[in-house]
N, CA, C and O of each residue as an XYZ file, in Angstrom:
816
protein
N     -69.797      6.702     -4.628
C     -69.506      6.386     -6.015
C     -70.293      5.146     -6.437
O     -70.167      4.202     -5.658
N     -71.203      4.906     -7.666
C     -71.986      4.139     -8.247
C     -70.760      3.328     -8.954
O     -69.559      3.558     -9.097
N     -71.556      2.370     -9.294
C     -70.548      1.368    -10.508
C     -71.307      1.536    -11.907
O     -71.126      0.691    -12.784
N     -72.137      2.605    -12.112
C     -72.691      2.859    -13.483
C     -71.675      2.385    -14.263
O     -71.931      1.250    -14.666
N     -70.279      2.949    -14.753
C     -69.769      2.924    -15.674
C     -68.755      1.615    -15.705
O     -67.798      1.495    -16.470
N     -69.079      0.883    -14.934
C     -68.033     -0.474    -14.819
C     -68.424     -1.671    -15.763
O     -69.564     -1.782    -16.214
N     -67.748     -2.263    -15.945
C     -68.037     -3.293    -17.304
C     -69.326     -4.197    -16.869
O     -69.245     -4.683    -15.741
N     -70.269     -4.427    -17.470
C     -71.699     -4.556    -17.762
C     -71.643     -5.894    -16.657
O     -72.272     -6.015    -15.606
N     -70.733     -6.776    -17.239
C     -70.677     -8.329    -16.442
C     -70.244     -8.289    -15.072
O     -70.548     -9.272    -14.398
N     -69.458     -7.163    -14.391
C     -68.769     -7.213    -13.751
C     -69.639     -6.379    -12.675
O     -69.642     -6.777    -11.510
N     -70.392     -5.212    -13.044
C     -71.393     -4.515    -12.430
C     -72.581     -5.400    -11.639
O     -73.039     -5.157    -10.522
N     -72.947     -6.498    -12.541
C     -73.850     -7.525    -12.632
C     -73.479     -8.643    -11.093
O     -74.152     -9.192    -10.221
N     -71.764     -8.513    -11.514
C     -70.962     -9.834    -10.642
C     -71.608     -8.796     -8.857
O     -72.380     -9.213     -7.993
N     -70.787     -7.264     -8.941
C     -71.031     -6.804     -7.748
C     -72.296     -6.829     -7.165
O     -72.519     -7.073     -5.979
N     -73.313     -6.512     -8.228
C     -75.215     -5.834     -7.378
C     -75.123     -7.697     -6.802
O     -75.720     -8.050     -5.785
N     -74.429     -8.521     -7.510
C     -74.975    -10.322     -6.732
C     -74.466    -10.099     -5.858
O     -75.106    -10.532     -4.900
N     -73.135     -9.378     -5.425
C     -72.897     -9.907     -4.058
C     -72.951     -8.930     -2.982
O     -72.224     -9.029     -1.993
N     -73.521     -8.292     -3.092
C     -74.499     -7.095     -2.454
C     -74.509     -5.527     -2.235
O     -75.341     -4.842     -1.640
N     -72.936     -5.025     -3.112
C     -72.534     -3.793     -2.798
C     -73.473     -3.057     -4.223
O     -73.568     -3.416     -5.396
N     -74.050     -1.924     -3.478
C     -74.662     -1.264     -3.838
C     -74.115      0.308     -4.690
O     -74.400      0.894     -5.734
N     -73.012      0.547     -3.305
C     -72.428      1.709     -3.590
C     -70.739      1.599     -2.484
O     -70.504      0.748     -1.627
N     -69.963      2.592     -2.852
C     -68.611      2.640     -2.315
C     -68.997      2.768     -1.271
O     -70.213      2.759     -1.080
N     -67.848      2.978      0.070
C     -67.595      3.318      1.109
C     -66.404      4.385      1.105
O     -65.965      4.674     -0.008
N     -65.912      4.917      2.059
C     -65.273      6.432      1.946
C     -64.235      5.971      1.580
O     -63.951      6.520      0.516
N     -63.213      4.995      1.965
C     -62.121      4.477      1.653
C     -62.046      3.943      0.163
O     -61.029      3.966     -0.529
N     -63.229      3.479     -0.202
C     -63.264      2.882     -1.539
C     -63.540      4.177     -2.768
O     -62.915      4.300     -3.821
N     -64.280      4.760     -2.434
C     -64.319      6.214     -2.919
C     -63.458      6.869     -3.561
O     -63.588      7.367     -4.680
N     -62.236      6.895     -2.631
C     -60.849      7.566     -2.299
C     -60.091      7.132     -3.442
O     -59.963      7.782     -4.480
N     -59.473      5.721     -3.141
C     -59.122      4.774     -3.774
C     -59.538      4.530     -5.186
O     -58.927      5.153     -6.054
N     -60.336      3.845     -5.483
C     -60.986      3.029     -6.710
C     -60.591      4.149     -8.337
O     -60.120      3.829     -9.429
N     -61.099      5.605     -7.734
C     -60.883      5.743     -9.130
C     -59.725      6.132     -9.590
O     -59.440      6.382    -10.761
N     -58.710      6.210     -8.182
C     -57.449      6.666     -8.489
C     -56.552      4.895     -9.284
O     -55.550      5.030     -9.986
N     -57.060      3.634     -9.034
C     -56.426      2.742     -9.593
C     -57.246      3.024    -11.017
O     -56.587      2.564    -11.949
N     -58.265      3.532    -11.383
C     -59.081      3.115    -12.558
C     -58.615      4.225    -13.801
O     -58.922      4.201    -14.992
N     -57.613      5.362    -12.925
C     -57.333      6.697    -13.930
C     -55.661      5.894    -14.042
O     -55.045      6.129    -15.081
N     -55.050      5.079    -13.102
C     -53.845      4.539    -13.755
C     -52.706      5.511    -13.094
O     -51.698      5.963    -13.636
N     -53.300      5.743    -11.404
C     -52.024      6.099    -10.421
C     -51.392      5.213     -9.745
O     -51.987      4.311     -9.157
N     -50.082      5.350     -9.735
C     -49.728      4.627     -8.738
C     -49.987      5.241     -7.474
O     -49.882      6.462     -7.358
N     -50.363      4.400     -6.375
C     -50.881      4.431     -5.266
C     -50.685      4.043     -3.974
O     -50.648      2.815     -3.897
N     -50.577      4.474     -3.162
C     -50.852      3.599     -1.580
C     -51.567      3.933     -0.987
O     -51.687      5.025     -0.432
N     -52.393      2.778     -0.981
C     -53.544      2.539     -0.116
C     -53.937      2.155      1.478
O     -54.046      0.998      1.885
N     -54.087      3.107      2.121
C     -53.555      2.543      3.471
C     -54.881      2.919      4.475
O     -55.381      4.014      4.735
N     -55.256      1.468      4.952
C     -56.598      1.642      5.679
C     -56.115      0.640      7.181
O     -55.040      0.139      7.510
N     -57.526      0.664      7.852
C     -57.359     -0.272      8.611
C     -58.050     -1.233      8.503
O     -59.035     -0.737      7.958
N     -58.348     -2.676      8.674
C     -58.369     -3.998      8.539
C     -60.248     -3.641      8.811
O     -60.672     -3.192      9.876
N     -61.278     -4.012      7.415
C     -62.046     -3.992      7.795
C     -62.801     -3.153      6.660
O     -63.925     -3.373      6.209
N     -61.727     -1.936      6.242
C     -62.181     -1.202      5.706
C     -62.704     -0.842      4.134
O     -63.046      0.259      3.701
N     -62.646     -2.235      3.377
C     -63.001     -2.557      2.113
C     -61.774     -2.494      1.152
O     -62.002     -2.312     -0.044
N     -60.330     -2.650      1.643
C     -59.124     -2.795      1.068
C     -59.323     -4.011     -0.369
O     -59.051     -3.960     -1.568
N     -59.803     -4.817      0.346
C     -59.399     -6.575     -0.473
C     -60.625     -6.146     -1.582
O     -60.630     -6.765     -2.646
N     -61.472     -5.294     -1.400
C     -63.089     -5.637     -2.760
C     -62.606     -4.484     -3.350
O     -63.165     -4.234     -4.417
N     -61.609     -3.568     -2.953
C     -61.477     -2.147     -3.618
C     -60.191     -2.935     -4.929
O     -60.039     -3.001     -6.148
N     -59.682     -3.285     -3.958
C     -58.450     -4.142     -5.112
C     -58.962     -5.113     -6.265
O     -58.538     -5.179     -7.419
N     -60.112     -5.945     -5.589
C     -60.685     -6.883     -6.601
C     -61.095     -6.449     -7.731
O     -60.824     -6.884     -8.851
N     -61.952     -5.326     -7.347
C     -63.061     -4.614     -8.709
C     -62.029     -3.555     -9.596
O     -61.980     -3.269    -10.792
N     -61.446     -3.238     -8.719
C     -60.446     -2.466     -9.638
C     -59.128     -2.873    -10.559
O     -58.419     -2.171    -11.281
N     -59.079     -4.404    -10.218
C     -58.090     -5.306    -11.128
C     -59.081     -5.853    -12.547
O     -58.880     -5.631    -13.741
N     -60.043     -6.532    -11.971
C     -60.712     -6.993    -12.794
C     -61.297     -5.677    -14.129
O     -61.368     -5.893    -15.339
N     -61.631     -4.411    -13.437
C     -62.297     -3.603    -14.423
C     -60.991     -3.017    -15.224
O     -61.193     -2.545    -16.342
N     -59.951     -3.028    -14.810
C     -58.831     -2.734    -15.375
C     -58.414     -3.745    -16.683
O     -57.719     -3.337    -17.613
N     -58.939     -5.098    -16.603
C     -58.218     -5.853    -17.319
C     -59.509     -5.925    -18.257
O     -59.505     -6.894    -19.017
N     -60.794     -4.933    -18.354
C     -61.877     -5.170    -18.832
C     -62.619     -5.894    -19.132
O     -63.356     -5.676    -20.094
N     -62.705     -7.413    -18.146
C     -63.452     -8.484    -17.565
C     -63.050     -9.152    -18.532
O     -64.073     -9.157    -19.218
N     -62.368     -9.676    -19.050
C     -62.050    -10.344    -20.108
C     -60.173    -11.205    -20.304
O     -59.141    -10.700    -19.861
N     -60.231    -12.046    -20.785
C     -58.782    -12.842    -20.935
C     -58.160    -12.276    -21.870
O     -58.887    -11.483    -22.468
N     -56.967    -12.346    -22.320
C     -56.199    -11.197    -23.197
C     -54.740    -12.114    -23.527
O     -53.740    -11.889    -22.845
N     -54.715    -13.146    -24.612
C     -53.422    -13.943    -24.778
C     -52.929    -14.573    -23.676
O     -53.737    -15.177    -22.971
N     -51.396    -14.560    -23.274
C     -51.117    -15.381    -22.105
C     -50.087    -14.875    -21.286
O     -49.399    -15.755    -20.768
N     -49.694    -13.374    -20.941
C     -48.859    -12.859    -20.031
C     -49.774    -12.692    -19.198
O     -50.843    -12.592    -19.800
N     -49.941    -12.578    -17.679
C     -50.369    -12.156    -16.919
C     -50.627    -10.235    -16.912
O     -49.530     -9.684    -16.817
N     -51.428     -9.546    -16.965
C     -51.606     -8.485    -17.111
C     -51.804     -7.950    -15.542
O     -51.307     -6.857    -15.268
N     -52.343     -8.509    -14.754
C     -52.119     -8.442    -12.891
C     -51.549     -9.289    -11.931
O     -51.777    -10.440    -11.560
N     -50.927     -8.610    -11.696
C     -49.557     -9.291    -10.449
C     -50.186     -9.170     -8.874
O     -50.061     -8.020     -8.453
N     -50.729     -9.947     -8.062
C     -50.928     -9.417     -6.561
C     -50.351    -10.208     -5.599
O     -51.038    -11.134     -5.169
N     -49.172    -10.042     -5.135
C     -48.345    -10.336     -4.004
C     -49.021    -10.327     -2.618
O     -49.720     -9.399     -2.210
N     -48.745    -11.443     -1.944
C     -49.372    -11.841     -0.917
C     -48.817    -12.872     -0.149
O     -48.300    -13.851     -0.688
N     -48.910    -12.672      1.612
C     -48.510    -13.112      2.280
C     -48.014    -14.678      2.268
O     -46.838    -14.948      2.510
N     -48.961    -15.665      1.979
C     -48.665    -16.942      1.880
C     -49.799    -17.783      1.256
O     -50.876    -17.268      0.958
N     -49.530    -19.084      1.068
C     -50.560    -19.610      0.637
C     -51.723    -19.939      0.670
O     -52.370    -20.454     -0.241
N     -52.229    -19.534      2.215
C     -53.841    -19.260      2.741
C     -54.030    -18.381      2.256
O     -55.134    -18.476      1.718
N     -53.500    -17.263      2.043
C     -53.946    -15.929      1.568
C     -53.948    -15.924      0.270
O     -55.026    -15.446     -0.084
N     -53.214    -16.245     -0.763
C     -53.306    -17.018     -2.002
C     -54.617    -17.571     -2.658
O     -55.325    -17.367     -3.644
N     -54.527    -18.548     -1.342
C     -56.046    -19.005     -2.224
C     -57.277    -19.082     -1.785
O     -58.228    -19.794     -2.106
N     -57.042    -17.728     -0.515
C     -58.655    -16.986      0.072
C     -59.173    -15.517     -1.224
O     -60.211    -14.869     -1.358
N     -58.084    -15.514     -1.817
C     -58.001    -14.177     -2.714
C     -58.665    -14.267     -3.892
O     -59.548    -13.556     -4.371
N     -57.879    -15.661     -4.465
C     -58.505    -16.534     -5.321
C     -60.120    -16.722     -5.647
O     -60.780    -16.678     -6.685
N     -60.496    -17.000     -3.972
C     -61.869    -17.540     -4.345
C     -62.676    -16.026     -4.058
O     -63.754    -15.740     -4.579
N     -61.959    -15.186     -3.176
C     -62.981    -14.164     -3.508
C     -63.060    -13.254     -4.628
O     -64.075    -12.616     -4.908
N     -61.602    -13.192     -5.476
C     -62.106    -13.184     -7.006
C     -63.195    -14.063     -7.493
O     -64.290    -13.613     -7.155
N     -63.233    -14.639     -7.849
C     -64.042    -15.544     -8.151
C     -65.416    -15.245     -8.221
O     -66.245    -15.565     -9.073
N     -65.540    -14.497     -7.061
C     -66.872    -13.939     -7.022
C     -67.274    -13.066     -7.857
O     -68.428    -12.945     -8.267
N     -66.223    -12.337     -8.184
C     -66.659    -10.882     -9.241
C     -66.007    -11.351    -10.595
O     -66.212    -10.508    -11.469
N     -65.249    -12.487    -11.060
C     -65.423    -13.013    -12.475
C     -66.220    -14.016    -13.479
O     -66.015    -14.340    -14.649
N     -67.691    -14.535    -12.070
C     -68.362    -14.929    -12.685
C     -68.781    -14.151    -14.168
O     -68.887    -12.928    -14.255
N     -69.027    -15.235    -15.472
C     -69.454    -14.855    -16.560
C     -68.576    -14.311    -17.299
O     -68.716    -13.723    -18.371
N     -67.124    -14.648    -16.340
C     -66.222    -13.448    -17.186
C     -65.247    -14.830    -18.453
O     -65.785    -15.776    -19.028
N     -64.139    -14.523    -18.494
C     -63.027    -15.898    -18.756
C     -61.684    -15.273    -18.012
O     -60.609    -15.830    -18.233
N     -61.721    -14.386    -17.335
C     -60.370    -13.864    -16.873
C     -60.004    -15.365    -16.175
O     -60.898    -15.979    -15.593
N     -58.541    -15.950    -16.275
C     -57.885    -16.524    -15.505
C     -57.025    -16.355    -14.567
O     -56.006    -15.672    -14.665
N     -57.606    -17.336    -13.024
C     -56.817    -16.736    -12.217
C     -55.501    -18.090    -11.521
O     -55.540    -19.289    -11.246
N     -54.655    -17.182    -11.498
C     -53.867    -18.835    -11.017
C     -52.879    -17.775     -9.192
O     -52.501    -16.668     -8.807
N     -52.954    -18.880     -8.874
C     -52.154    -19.030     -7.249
C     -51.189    -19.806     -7.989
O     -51.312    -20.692     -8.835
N     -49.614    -18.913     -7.133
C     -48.446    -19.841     -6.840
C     -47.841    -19.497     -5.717
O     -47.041    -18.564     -5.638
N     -48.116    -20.082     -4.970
C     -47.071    -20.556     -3.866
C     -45.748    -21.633     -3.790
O     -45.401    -22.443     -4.650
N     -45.245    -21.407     -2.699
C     -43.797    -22.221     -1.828
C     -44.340    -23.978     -2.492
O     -43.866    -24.533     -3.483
N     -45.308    -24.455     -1.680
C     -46.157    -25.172     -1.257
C     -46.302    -26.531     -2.304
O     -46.377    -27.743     -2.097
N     -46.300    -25.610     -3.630
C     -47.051    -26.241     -4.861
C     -45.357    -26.861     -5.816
O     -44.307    -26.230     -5.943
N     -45.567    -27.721     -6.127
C     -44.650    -28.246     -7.099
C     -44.036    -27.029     -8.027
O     -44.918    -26.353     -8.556
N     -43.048    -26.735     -8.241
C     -42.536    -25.730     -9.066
C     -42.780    -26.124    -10.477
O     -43.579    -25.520    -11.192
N     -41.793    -27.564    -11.027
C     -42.524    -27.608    -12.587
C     -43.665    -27.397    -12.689
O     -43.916    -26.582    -13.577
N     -44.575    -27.808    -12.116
C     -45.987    -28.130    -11.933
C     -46.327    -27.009    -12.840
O     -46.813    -27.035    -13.971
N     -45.838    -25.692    -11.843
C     -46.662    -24.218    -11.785
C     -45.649    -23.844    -13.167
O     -46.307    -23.186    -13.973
N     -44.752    -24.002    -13.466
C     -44.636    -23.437    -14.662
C     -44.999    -23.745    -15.931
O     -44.724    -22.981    -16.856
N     -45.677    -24.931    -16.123
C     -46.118    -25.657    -16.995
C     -47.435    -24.957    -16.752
O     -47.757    -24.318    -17.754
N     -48.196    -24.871    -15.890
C     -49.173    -24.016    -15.715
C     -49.319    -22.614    -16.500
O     -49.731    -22.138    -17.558
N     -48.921    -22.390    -15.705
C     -48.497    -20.262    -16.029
C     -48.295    -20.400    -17.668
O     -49.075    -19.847    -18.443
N     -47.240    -21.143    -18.090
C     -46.971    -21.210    -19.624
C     -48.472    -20.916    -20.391
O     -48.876    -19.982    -21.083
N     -48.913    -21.822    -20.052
C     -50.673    -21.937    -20.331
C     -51.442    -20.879    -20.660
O     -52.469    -20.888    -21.338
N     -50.716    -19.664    -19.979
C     -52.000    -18.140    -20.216
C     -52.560    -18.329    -18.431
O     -52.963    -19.328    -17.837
N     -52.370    -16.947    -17.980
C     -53.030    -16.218    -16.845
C     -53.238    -14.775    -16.588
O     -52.339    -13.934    -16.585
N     -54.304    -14.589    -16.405
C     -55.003    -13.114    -16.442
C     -54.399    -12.631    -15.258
O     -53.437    -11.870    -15.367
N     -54.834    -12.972    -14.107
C     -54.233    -12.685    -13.006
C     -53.736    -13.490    -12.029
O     -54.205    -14.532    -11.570
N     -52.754    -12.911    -11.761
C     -51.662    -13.948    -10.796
C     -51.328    -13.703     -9.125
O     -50.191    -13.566     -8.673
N     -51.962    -13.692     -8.723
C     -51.514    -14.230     -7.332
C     -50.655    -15.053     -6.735
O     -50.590    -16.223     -7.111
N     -49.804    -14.547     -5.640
C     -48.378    -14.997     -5.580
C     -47.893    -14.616     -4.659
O     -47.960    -13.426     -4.351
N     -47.046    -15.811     -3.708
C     -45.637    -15.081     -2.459
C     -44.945    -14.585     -3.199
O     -44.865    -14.977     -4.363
N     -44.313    -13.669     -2.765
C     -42.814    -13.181     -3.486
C     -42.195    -13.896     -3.290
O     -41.493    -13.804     -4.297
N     -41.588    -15.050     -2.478
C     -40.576    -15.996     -3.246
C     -41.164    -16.841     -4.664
O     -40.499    -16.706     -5.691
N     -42.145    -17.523     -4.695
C     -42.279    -18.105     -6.019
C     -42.460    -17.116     -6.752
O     -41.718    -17.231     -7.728
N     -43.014    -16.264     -6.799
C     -43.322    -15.244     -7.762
C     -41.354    -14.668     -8.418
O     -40.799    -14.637     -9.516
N     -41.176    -14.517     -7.795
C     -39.725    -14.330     -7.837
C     -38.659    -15.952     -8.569
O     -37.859    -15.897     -9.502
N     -38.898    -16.739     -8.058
C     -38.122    -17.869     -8.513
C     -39.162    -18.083     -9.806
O     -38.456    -18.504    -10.723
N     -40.616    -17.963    -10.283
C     -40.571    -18.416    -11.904
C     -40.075    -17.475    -12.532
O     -39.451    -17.863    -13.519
N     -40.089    -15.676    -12.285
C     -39.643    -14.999    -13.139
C     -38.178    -15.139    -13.331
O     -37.727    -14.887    -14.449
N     -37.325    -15.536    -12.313
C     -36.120    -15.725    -12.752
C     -35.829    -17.107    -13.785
O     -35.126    -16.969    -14.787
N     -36.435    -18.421    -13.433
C     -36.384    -19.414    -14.187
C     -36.994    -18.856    -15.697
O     -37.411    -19.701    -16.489
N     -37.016    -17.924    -15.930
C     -37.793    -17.262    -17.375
C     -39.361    -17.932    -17.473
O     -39.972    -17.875    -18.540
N     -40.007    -18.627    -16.158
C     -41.168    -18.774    -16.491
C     -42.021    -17.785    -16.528
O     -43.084    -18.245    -16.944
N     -42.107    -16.750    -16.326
C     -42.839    -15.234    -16.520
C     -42.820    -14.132    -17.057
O     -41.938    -13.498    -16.476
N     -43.250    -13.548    -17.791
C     -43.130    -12.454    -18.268
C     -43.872    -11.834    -17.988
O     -45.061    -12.152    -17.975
N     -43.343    -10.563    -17.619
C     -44.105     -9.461    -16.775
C     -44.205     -8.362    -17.806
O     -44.602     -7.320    -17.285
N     -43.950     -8.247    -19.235
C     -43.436     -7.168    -19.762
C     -45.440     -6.614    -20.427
O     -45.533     -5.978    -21.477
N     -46.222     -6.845    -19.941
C     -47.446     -6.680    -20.552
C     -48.188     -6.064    -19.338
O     -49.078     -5.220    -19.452
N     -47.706     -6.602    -18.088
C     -48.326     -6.126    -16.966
C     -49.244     -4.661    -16.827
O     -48.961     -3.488    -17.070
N     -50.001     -5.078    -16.512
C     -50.888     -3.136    -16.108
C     -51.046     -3.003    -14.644
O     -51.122     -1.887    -14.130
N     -51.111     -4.329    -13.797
C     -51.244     -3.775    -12.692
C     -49.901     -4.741    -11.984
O     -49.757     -5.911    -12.339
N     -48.960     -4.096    -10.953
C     -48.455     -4.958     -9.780
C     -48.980     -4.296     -8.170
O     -48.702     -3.211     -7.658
N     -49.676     -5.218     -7.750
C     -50.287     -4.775     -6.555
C     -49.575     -5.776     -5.163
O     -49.411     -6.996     -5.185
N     -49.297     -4.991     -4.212
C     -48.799     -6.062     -2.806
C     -50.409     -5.974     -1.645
O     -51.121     -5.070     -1.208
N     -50.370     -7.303     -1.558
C     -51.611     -7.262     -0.857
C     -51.504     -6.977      0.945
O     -50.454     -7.282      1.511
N     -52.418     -6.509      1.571
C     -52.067     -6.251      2.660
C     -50.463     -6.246      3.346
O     -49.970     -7.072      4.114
N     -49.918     -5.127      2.825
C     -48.101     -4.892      2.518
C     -47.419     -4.906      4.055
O     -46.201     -4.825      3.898
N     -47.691     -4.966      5.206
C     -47.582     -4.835      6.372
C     -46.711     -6.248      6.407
O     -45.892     -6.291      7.326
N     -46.754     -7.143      5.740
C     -45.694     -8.401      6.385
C     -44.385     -8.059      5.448
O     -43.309     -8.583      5.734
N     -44.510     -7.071      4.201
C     -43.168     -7.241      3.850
C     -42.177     -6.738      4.768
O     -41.052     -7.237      4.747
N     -42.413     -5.957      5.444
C     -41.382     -5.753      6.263
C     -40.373     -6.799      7.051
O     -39.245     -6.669      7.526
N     -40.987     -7.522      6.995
C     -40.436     -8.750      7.581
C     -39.874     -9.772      6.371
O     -40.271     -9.815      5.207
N     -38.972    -10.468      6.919
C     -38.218    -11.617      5.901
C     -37.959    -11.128      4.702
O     -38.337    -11.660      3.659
N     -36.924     -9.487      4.821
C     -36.517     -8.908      3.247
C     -37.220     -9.537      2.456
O     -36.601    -10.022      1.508
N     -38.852     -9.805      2.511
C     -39.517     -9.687      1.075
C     -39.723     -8.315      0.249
O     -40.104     -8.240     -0.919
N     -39.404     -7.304      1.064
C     -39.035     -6.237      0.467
C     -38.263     -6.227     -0.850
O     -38.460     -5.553     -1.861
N     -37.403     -7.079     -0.601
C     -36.204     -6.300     -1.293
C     -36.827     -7.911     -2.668
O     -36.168     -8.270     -3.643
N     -37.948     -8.400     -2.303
C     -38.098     -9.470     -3.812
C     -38.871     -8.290     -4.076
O     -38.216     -7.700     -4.935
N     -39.994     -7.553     -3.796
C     -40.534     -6.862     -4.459
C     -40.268     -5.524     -4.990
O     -40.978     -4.884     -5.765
N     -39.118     -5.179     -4.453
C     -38.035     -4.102     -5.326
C     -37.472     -4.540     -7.022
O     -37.510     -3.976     -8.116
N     -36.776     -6.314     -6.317
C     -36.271     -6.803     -7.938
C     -37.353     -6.561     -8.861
O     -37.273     -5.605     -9.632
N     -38.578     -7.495     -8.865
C     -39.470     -7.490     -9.338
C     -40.087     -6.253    -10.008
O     -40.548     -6.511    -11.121
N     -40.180     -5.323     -9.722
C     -40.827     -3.988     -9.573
C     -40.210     -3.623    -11.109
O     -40.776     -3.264    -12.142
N     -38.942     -3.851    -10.820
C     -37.940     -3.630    -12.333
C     -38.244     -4.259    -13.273
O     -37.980     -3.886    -14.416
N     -38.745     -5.138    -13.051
C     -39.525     -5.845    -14.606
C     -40.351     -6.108    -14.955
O     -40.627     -7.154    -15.542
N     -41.190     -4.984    -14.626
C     -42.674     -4.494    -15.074
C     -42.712     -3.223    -15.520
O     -43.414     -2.490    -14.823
N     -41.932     -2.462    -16.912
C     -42.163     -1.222    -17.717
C     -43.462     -0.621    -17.802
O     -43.747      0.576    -17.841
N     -44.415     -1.909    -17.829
C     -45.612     -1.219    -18.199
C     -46.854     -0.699    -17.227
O     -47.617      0.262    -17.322
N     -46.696     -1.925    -16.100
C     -47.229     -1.925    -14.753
C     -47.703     -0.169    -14.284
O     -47.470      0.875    -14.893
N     -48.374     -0.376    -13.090
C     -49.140      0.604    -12.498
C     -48.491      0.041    -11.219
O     -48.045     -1.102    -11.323
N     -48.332      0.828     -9.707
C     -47.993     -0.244     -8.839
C     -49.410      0.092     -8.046
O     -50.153      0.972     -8.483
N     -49.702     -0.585     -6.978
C     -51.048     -0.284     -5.704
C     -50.289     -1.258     -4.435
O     -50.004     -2.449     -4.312
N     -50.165     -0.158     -3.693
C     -49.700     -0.949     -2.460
C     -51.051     -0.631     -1.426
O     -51.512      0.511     -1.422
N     -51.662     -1.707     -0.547
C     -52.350     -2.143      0.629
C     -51.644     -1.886      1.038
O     -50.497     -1.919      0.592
N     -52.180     -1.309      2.628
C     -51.796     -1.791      3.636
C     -52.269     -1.115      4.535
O     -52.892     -0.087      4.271
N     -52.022     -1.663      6.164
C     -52.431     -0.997      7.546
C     -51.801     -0.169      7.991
O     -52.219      0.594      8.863
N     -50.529     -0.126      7.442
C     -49.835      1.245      7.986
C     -49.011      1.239      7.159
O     -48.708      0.184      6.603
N     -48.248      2.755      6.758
C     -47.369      2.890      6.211
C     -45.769      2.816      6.765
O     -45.076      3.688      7.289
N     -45.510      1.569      6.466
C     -43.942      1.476      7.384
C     -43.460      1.707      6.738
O     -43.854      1.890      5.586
N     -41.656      1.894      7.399
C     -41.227      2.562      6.701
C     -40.228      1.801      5.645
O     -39.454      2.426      4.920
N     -40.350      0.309      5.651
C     -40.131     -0.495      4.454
C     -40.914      0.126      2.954
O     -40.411      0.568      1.921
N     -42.336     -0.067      3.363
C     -43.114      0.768      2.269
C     -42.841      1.711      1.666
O     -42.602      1.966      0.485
N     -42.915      2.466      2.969
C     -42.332      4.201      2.192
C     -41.319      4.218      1.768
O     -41.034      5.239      1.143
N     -40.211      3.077      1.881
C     -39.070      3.650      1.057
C     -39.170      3.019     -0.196
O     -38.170      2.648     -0.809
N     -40.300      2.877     -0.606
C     -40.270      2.358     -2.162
C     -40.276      3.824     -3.039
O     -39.710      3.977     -4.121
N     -41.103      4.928     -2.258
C     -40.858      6.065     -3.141
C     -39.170      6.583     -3.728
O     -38.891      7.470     -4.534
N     -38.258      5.649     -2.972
C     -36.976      6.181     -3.667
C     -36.692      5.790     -4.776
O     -35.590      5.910     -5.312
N     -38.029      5.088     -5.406
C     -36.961      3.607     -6.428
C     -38.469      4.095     -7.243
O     -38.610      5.224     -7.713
N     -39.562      2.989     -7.303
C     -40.540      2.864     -7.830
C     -42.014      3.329     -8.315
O     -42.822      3.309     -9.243
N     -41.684      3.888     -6.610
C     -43.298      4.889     -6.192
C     -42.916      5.721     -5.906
O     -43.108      6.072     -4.742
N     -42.176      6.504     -6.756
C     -41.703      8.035     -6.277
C     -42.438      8.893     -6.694
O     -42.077     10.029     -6.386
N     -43.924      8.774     -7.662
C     -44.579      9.780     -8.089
C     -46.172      9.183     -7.568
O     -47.253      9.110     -8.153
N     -45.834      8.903     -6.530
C     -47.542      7.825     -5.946
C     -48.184      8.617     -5.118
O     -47.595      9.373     -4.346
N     -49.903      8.484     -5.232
C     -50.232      9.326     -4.230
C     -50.539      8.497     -2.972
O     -50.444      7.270     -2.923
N     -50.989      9.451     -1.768
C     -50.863      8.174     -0.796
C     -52.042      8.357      0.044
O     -52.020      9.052      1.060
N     -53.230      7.639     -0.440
C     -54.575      7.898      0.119
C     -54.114      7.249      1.636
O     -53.499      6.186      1.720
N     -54.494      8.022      2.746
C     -53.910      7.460      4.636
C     -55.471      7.198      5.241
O     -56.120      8.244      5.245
N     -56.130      6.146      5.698
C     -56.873      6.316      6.439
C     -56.397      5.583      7.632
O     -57.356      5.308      8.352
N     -55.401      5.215      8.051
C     -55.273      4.550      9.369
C     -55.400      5.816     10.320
O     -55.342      5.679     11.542
C-alpha cells in the first residue's frame, strides 16, 4: 500500500523518514483504522504496530488542529512510554499544528489540567491520569474520533482494564484500535461491552 492519497504534509513527513511503502501488517491494518473500524491489532514486537498507529491518527485528524477537545486518545503503559510516543509523533507532524500533550502519574495534576484546558489534538496518557482528569471534569472526550490502547498487553495487569472500560463509555463518538502482542483474554473481553463489532487483524 502507497501513501498516494494521505494528506500532502503528512506524506511529505513519512518519504523524510524513510518509509516508502507498507509492510504486511501495516497493509492489513492501516486502512481498516482509515475506513473507521474498530479494530484489534495484534502483531508481534517489531512489526510496525507504533508507525501504523502514528500515521493513521494523524491522517485521521487530517494533519491539522481542530478547537480544543482532544479528537485522539492513546493509552499507554507509563511515562517513558508517554513521552517516547510523543517524540516519535513528532516526527510525522512536522509542518503540521496538531497538538500533542503527555499526562502522566509523574507530572503535577493542576499543572496538566490547566494545560489540557488549553486545546490538544492528541493525547497520550496512563489510564490512571487519563482517568483522574476526566473525572475532575478536566476532559472532554465527547468529540473524540479515535481511542486507541497502546501496546495493550500490560492492561492485563493492575485492573487497568477496568479504567479503560469506564473510559470507553465516554467517548460516543470515538472509533476504538487496540495494539497488542497477544490477544489476552482481558482484551478479548472488551468485545462484550465496547468492541463487540471489531475486526481482529492476528499476526502473532
Amino acid at each position: 500500500m502507497s501513501f498516494k492519497k494521505y494528506h500532502p504534509t503528512l506524506k511529505e513527513n513519512i518519504e523524510k523518514a524513510g518509509f516508502e511503502t507498507t509492510n504486511k501488517f501495516q497493509k492489513e491494518v492501516m486502512p481498516l483504522i482509515k475506513a473507521g473500524t474498530d479494530l484489534y491489532a495484534i502483531g508481534p514486537k517489531g512489526c510496525g504496530k507504533t508507525t501504523a498507529m502514528i500515521i493513521s491518527t494523524i491522517q485521521k485528524l487530517g494533519a491539522e488542529a481542530f478547537e480544543d477537545s482532544p479528537r485522539a486518545v492513546i493509552i499507554a503503559k507509563d511515562k517513558k512510554t508517554t513521552l517516547e510516543l510523543k517524540e516519535q509523533f513528532e516526527a510525522f507532524t512536522k509542518r503540521t499544528d496538531l497538538r500533542i500533550y503527555c499526562a502522566y502519574e509523574e507530572h503535577d495534576l493542576e499543572k496538566q489540567r490547566e494545560e489540557v484546558y488549553y486545546g490538544v489534538d492528541i493525547l497520550i496518557a496512563t489510564p490512571k491520569r487519563l482517568s483522574k482528569l476526566y473525572h475532575l471534569n478536566s476532559l472532554h472526550l465527547g468529540e473524540l474520533k479515535l481511542f486507541i490502547v497502546h501496546d495493550a498487553d500490560f492492561i492485563a495487569r493492575n485492573n487497568y482494564h477496568n479504567y479503560v472500560l469506564r473510559l470507553s463509555e465516554s467517548a460516543p463518538k470515538a472509533k476504538f484500535v487496540i495494539f497488542s502482542e497477544t490477544f489476552n483474554s482481558k482484551i478479548k473481553a472488551f468485545q462484550d461491552s465496547f468492541m463487540y463489532n471489531a475486526r481482529v487483524v492476528d499476526f502473532s
